[in-house]
C-alpha positions in Angstrom: -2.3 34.7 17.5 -3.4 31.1 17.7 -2.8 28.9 14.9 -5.5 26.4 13.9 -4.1 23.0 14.9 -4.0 21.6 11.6 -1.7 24.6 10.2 0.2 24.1 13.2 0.5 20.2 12.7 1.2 19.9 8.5 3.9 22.7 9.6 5.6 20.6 12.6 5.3 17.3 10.3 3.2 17.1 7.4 5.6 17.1 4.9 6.7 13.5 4.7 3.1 12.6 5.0 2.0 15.0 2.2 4.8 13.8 0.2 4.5 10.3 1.0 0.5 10.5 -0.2 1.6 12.8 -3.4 4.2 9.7 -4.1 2.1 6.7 -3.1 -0.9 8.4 -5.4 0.9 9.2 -8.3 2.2 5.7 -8.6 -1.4 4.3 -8.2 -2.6 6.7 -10.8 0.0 5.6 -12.9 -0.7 1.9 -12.6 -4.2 2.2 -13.0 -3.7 4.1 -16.6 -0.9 1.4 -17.3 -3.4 -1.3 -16.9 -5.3 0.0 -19.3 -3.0 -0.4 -22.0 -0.5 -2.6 -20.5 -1.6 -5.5 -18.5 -4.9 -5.7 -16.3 -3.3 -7.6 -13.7 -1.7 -4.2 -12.6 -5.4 -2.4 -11.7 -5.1 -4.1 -8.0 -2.2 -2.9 -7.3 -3.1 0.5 -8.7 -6.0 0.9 -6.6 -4.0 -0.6 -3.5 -1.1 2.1 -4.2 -3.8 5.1 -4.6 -5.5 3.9 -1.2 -2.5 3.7 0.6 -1.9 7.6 -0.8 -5.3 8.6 0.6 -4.9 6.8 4.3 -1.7 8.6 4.8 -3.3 11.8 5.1 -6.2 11.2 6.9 -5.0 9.1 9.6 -2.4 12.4 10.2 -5.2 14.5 10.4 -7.0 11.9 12.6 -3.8 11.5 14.8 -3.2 15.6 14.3 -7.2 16.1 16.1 -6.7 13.7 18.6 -3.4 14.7 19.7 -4.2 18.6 19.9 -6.6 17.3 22.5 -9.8 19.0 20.4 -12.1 15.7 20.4 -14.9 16.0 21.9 -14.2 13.0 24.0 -11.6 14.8 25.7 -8.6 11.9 24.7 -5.9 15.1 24.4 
């Protein structure tokens, strides 16, 4: 039975990248509620820290597509 390639690719090595995301996220979450109470100058880096958590697992699954050879450019 096949596996669809992006089960097959967070299995091989999408577990630093998951956890990476969760991590890089979390702390963005928690610097944008801090700013809030805390000090306002932490709301950039917040929003940089939360961005950084959601590139991580899209350019995986970009990288994930285009290395299973499944575009439909035919890169793979």
């Amino acid at each position: 039975m096949k596996h669809h390639w992006l089960r097959e690719a967070v299995a091989y090595g999408g577990t630093p990248i998951l956890f990476y995301g969760t991590l890089y996220g979390t702390l963005g979450l928690l610097f944008l509620a801090g700013s809030r109470f805390l000090d306002p100058n932490m709301a950039p880096v917040g929003a940089i820290l939360l961005a950084t958590g959601l590139v991580f697992p899209t350019i995986f699954v970009i990288v994930a597509y285009f290395q299973r050879g499944l575009s439909p450019r035919g890169l793979g």
